[in-house]
C-alpha positions, 0 to 999 in steps of 0.5 A: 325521797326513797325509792322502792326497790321492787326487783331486789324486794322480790329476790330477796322475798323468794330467797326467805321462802327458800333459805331460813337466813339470807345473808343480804351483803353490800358496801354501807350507805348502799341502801341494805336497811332501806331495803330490809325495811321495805321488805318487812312490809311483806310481813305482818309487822307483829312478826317482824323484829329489828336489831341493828347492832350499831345501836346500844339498845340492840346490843344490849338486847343481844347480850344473851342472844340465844335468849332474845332471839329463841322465841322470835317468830316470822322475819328476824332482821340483824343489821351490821352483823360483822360487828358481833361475828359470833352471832353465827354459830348461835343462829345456826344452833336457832335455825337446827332447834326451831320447829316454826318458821323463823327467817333471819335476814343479815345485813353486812357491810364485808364480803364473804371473805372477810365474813368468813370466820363467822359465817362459816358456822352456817354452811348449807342454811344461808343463801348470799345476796349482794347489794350495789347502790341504784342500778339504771333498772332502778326506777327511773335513773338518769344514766349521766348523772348516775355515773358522775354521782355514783349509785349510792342513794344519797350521793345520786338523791342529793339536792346538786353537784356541790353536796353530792360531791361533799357526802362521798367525801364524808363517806370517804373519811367515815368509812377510812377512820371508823369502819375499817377498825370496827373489822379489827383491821388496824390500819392507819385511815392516813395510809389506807387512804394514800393507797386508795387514792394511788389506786385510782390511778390503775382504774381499768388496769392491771393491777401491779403490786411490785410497781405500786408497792415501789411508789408507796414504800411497801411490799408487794405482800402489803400492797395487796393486803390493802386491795384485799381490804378494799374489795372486801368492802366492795370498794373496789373489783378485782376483775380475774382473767380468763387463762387456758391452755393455749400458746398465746401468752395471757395476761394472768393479773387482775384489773382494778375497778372502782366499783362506784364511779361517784368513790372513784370521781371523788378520789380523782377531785372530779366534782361534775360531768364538764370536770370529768370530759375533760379529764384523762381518765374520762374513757376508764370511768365509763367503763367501770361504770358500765361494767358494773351495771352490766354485770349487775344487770346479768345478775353475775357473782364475783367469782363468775366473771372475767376479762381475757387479754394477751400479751400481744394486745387483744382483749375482752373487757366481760366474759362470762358464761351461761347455758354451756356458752361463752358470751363476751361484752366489749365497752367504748366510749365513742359515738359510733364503735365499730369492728376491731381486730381485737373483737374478731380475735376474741370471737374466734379464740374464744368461740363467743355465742354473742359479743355485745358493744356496750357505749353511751350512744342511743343507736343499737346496729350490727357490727357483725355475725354474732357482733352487736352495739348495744347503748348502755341503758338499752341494755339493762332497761330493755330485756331484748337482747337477752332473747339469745341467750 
């Protein structure tokens, strides 16, 4: 069954007519060729030319790049490019000579950061897209079942909970013993996998480097190197606070999310909804998951958005900024949240145009002026809310 993204279809159509090269980055298994290919449909298919460079043909034809691809014309589509970071300079010299129009779409499995060396060759000619699993604007998904089994396409597509559950394991060992190394990251898959699994236990938490850095036998230094890894491959969310200057002694550390709740379920060995409401981690789940469908939904960039919390026990879980205002959005997992002290702080401190509840419920009510509880799904599915924005 494949699913037509048709969203990040159109996105990804008018960031080609805009930009020669779009950089389309994402996890691996999270749909990124599935996608490129649907694309290509909006192509003629003579002008349309694929190369994957996990495939010995593809990287055989790219031993002389420049020769390959000088005299392409229409959609050039480069899947994996962190395996050959050199193709970036020899697409920028493409993208200056080239007089017809030539697009080239990249697909990588690492972030810019880890990109960086490379990438850096295509400053001010590449346009970057970030690519999560399915989303619960993603055709008709199924909210339960989506975040027990993760958005990744085959773990949410798979036949019951049993094989689901043994596909992310899989993509657990997969991405630990091969494509961690194919980054030039020398690190024991044994070692990564400890911290990763270690790591489950700060979901929704600060994150402490001295204190897990003492359970793991490491240094701080060492452990944040592996969280670095980690979210360079958008396994994990580092979370920045929001600091300014006030009186109020904030919290200046990131917090930590899984950013697919089916990884984080299957590191914790929890392989189905009854498992998981019965678990103590049950509330910090729903709130990774709904943090990252809602910042997914927002259409937010990693840098663009924060949590804020002092020291004395206020917090907020979002906080982001569009047209010149500040908006906040809290998530519960309960049946009927209501007004907290924290909310009525975080609305005063913060000065928020509107601060939206985000739960797993299906009513939408006021809680007060510039409060709302809004059900997860009627918040990404149904665009009303945005109005007041």
């Amino acid at each position: 069954m494949e699913i037509i993204r048709i969203n990040e279809i159109n996105i990804l159509f008018q960031r080609l007519k805009n930009s020669a090269v779009v950089a389309l980055l994402g996890p691996r298994q999270c749909g990124k060729t599935t996608l490129a290919r649907q694309l290509s449909n909006k192509f003629p298919q003579n002008n349309v030319h694929f190369f994957d460079l996990e495939d010995p043909v593809d990287i055989a034809r790219l031993d002389n790049p420049i020769l390959a691809l000088e005299n392409l014309k229409g959609l050039v589509i480069v899947d994996e490019i962190q395996r050959r970071p050199e193709l970036f300079p020899i697409l920028r010299v493409l993208v200056d000579r080239q007089n017809q129009k030539t697009n080239y779409l990249i697909l990588g499995s690492a972030s810019r950061d880890l990109l960086r060396q490379g990438s850096e060759s295509l400053a001010g000619r590449v346009s970057y897209l970030e690519l999560g699993g399915f989303s619960l604007n993603t055709a008709e998904m199924e909210q339960k079942k989506l975040w027990v089994r993760g958005t990744f396409p085959r773990s949410y597509l798979a036949d019951n909970e049993k094989t689901s559950f043994s596909w992310r394991s899989d993509f657990i060992t997969t991405f630990l013993e091969r494509d961690i190394p194919n980054l030039g990251l020398s690190i024991p898959s044994a070692t990564l996998r400890r911290f990763w699994m270690m790591l489950a236990h700060y979901h929704g938490q600060i994150f402490n480097a001295s204190e897990m850095g003492r359970s793991f036998g490491a240094d701080d230094l060492t452990m944040k190197r592996y969280l670095d890894i980690l979210s360079g491959t958008f396994m994990v969310r580092q979370l920045q606070p929001w600091f300014y200057n006030t009186k109020k002694r904030l919290i200046k550390r990131p917090k930590i999310y899984f950013r697919d709740s089916g990884i984080f379920h299957a590191l914790s060995s929890i392989r189905n909804l009854s498992e998981l409401e019965r678990h103590p981690k049950l509330g910090a789940s729903w709130e990774g998951f709904a943090l990252e469908q809602a910042v997914c939904h927002l259409g937010l960039k990693e840098e663009e958005v924060f949590f804020w919390g002092v020291h004395t026990g206020a917090s907020l879980d979002i906080l982001y900024q569009r047209g010149g205002s500040w908006w906040g959005i809290e998530i519960k997992y309960n049946d009927a949240p209501k007004l907290t002290p924290s909310m009525r702080s975080a609305m005063e401190e913060l000065e928020l145009k509107h601060l939206w509840v985000l739960y797993p419920g299906d009513k939408e009510y006021p809680l007060d002026k510039g409060v709302s509880v809004v059900p997860l799904d009627v918040f990404v599915k149904n665009h009303s809310h945005m109005s007041k924005i």
